[in-house]
C-alpha positions as CSV (number, residue, x, y, z in Angstrom):
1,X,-16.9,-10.9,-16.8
2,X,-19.9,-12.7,-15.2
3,X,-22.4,-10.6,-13.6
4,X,-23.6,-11.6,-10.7
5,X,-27.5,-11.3,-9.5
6,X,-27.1,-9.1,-6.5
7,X,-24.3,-6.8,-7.3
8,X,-21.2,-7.2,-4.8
9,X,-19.5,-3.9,-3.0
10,X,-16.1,-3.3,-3.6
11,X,-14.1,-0.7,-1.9
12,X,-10.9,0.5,-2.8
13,X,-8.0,1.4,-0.4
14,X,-5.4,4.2,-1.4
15,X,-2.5,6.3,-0.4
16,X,1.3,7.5,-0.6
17,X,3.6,4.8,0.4
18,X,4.1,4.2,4.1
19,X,0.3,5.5,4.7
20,X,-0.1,2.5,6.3
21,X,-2.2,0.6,4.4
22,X,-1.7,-2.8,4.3
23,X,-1.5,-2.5,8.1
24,X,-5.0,-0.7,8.4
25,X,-6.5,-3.5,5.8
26,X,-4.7,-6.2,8.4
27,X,-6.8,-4.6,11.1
28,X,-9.8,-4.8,9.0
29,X,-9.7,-8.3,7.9
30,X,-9.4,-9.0,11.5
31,X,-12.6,-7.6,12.8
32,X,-14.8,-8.0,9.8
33,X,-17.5,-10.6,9.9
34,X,-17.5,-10.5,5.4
35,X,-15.8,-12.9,3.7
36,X,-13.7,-10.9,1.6
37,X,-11.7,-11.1,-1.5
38,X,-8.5,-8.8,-1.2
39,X,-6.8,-8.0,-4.4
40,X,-3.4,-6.2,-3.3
41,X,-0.9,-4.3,-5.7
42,X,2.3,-3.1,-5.4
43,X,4.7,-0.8,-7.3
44,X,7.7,-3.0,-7.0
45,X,8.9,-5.8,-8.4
46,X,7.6,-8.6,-5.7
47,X,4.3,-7.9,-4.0
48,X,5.3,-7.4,-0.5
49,X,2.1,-6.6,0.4
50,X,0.1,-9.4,-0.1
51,X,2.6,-11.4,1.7
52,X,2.3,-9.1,4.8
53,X,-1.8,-9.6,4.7
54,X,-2.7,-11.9,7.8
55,X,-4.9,-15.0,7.3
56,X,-8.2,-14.6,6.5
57,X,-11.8,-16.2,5.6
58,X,-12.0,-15.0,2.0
59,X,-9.0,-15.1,-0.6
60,X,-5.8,-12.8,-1.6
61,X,-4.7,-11.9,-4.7
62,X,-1.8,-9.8,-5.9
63,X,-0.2,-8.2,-9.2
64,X,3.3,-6.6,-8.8
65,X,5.5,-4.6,-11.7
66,X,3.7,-2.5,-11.5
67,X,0.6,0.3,-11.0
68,X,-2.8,-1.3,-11.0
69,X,-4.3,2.0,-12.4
70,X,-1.6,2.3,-14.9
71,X,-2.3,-1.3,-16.9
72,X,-5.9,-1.7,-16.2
73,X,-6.2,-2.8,-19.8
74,X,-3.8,-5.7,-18.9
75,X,-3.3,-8.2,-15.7
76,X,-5.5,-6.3,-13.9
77,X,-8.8,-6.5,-15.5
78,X,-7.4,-10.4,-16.2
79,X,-7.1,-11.0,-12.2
80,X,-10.3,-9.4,-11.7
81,X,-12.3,-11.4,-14.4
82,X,-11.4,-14.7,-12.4
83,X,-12.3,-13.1,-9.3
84,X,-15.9,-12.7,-10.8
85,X,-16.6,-16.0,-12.1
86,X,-16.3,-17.1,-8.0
87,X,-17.7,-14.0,-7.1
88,X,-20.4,-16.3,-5.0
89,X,-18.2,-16.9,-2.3
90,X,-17.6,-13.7,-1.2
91,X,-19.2,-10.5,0.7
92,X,-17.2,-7.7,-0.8
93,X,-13.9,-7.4,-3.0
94,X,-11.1,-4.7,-1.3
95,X,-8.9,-3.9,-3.5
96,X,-5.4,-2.1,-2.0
97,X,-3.8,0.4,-4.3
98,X,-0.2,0.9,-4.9
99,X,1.4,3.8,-2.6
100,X,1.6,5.9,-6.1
101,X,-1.2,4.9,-8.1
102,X,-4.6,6.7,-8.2
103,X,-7.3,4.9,-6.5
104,X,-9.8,6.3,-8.8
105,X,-8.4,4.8,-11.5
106,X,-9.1,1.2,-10.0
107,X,-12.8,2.7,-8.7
108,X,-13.6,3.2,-12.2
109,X,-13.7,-0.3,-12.7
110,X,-16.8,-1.0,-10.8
111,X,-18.6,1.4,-12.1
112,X,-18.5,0.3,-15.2
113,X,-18.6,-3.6,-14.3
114,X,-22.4,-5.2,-13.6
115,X,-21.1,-7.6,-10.8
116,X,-19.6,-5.3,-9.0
117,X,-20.6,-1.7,-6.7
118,X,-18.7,0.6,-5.8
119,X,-18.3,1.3,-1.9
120,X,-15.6,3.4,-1.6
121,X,-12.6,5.0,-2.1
122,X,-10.5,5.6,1.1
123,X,-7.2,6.9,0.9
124,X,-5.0,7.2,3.8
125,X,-2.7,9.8,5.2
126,X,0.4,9.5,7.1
127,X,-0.4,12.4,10.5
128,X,2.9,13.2,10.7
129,X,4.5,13.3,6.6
130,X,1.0,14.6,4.8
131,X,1.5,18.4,5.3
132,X,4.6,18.3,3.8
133,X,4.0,15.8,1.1
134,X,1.4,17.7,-0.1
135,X,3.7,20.1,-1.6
136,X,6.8,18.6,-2.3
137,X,7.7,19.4,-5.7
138,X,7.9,15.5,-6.5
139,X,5.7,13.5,-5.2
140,X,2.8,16.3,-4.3
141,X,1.0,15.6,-7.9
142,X,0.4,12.0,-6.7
143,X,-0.5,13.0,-3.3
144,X,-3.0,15.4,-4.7
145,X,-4.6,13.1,-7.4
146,X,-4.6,10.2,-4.9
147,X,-7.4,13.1,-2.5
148,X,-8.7,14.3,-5.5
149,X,-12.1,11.4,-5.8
150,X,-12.2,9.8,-2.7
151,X,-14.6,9.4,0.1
152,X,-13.2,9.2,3.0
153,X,-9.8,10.5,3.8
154,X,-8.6,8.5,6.9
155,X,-5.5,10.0,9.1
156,X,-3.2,7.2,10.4
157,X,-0.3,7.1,12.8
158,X,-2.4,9.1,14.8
159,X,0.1,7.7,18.1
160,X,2.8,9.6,16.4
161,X,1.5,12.8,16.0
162,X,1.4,15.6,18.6
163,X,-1.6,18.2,18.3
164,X,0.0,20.6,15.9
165,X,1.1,18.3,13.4
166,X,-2.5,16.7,13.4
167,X,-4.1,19.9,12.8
168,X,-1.6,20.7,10.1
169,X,-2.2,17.0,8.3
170,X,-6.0,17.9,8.0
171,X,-5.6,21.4,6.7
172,X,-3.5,19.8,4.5
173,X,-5.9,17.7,3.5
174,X,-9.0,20.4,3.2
175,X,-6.1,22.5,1.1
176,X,-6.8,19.5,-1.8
177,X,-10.3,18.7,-0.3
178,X,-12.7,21.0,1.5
179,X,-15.5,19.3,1.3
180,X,-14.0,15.7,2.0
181,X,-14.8,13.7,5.4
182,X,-11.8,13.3,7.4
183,X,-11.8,10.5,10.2
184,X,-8.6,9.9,12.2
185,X,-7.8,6.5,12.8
186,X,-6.8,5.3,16.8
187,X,-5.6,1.7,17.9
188,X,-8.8,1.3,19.4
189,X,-11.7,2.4,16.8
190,X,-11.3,1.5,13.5
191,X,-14.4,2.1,11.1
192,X,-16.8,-0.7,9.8
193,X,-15.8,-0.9,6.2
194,X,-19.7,-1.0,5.3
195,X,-20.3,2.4,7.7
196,X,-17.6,4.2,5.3
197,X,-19.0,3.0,2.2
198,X,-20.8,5.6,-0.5
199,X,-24.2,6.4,0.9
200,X,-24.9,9.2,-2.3
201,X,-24.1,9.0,-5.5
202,X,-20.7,10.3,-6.7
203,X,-20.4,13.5,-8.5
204,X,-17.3,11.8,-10.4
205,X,-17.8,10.4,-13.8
206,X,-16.6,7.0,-14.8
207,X,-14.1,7.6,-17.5
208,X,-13.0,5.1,-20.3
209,X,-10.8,2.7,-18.1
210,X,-8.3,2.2,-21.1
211,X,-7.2,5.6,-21.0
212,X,-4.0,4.3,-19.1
213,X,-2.4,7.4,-16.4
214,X,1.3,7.2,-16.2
215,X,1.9,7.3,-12.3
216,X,5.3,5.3,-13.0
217,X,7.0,8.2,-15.1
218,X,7.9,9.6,-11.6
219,X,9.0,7.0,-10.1
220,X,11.5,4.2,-9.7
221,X,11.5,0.5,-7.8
222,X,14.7,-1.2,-6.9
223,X,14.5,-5.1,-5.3
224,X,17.6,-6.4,-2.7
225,X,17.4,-10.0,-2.7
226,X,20.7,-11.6,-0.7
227,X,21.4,-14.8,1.2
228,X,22.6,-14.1,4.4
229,X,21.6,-11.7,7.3
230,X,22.4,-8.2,8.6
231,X,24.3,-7.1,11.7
232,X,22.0,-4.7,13.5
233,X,24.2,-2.2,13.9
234,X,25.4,-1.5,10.7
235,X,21.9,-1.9,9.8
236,X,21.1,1.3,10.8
237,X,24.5,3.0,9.7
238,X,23.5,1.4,6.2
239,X,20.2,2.9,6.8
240,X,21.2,6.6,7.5
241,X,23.1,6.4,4.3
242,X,20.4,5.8,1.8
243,X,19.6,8.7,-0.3
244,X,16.9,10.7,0.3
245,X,15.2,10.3,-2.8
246,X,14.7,6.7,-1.8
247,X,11.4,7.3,-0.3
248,X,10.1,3.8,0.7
249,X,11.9,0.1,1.4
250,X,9.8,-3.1,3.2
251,X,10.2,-6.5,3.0
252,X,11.6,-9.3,5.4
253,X,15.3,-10.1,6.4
254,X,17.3,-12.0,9.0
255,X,19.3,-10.3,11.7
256,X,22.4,-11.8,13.3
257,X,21.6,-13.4,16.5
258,X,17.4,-13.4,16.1
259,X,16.1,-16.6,15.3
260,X,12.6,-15.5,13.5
261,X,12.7,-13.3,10.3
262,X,12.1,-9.5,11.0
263,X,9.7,-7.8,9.2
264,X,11.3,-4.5,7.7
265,X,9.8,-1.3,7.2
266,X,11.2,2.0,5.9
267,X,9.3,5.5,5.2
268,X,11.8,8.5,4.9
269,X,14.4,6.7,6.8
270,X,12.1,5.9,9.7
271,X,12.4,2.3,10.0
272,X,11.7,-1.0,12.1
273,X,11.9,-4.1,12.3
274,X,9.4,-6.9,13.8
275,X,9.4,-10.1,14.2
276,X,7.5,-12.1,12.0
277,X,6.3,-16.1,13.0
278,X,4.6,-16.2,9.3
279,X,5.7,-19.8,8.0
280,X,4.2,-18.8,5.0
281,X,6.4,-16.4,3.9
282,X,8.5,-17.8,0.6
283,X,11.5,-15.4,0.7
284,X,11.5,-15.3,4.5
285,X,14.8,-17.0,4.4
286,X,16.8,-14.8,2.7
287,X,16.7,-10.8,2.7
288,X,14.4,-9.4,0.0
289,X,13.5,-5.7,0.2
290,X,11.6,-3.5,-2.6
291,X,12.5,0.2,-2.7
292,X,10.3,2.8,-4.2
293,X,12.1,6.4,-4.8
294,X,12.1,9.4,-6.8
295,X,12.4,9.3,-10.6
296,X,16.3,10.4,-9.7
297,X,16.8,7.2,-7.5
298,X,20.6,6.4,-8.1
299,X,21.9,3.6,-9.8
300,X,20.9,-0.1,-8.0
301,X,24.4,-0.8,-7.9
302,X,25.0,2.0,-5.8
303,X,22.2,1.5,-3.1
304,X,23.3,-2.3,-3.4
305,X,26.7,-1.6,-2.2
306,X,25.1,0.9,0.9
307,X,23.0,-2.4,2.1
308,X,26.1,-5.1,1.7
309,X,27.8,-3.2,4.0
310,X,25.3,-4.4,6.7
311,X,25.7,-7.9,5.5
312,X,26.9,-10.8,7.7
313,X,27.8,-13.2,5.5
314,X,27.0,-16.3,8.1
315,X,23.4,-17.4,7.2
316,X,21.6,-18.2,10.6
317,X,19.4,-21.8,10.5
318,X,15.6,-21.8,10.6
């Protein structure tokens, strides 16, 4: 990798699916004045993600299949490596994390690589799911490690939260943390990425980045790719009879009778859908989801045949 003379800050973005990530990072690229190069992973199959990052004056890239910490040995570190020979043309590199990988893990990387310094490690936490994620017998591990090195802990969905569950999402969070700052995040202030950046040295030691964690033992991905669209209202029948262990499902779809493509989002059966007027969007056409659940996620087939029955099979034009 090529160095570059003035190193370049990189800050890493993590936390459990539907944190709201790639939603915060939008509302970053927005307001920052860097030009920035986002490097965005995903667990599933198809990077969702990157797709759903709005315009902006740097460049995105994205790796799929996938835990970035988990193959840092592999596509990652090759995506990275051509990042840095154009490392000129940009301010800062933000790298998103996958909703179960480790942030850390992708951290180590810069401090270990001379081009690059390390900025940050933020890792977001849903107000209202954190308190009980945090000790769910499955997925509490990942929360846990995913707190464990990071800087800044930043509370979203603040707008859904009352009082009591906000004060129980940051005791949560000292339970893992004590000592960590907690900022909650409103629509109207959001933190400078530079103002949240490292401003000590960490008391964390860089370990050998080839020693590969296995995040995706835990876990399974499913994709849903049909032509066609969905009727509303057996949408949300379909919905309420996905299994619980089926923990998060985005991606874009049509609806009968709505002439854009919705963006669909699903976090322990919580969903929505938005309408999306991004031309850019390959598979907006059709209906791709990716689904992230438990390690006991049932059989594809089976949450296959709980979406088709939503499916209208008349394909509305562009």
């Amino acid at each position: 990798m090529t160095a570059a003379l003035s190193p370049i800050p990189m800050t890493v973005i993590g936390g459990f699916l539907g944190a709201g990530k790639t939603t915060f990072l939008n509302r970053l690229l927005a307001e920052s004045t860097e030009r920035c190069a986002v490097l965005v992973n995903d667990f599933g199959e198809i990077n969702v993600d990157a797709a759903l990052i709005e315009s902006h004056d740097g460049a995105t890239m994205s790796l799929a299949n996938g835990c970035v910490c988990c193959s840092t040995g592999t596509g990652f570190l090759d995506v990275l490596s051509r990042l840095l020979d154009d490392l000129d043309r940009f301010d800062r590199v933000v790298i998103e994390a996958s909703g179960v990988g480790d942030p850390w893990r992708i951290a180590e990387i810069a401090r270990v690589e001379p081009a690059l310094r390390l900025d940050g490690v933020l890792t977001l936490v849903d107000a209202v799911r954190i308190a009980a994620l945090v000790d769910d017998s499955k997925v509490g591990d990942t929360i846990r490690q995913q707190l464990a090195c990071c800087d800044v802990v930043l509370v979203s969905k603040r707008d859904l939260a009352d009082s009591r569950q906000l004060d129980a999402a940051c005791r949560a969070v000292r339970s893992v943390r004590s000592d960590v700052a907690i900022e909650v995040l409103t629509r109207d202030v959001l933190p400078e990425l530079g103002s949240i950046g490292r401003t000590r040295a960490s008391r964390f030691r860089a370990e050998d980045v080839t020693d590969l964690a296995d995040h995706e033992s835990g876990f399974r991905r499913w994709t849903y790719r049909r032509d066609g669209c969905f009727d509303r209202v057996r949408l949300a029948a379909a919905i309420r009879a996905l299994p619980p262990e089926l923990l998060r499902l985005k991606g874009t779809c049509r609806v009968a009778n709505d002439a854009a493509p919705q963006i669909f989002q699903m976090a322990d059966q919580a969903w929505s859908l938005t309408p999306s007027d991004r031309k850019d969007l390959a598979w907006s056409d059709t209906i791709t989801l990716v689904g992230v659940g438990t390690s006991d996620l049932p059989e594809n087939r089976e949450l296959d045949a709980i979406l088709d029955s939503a499916l209208v099979r008349t394909i509305l034009a562009s």
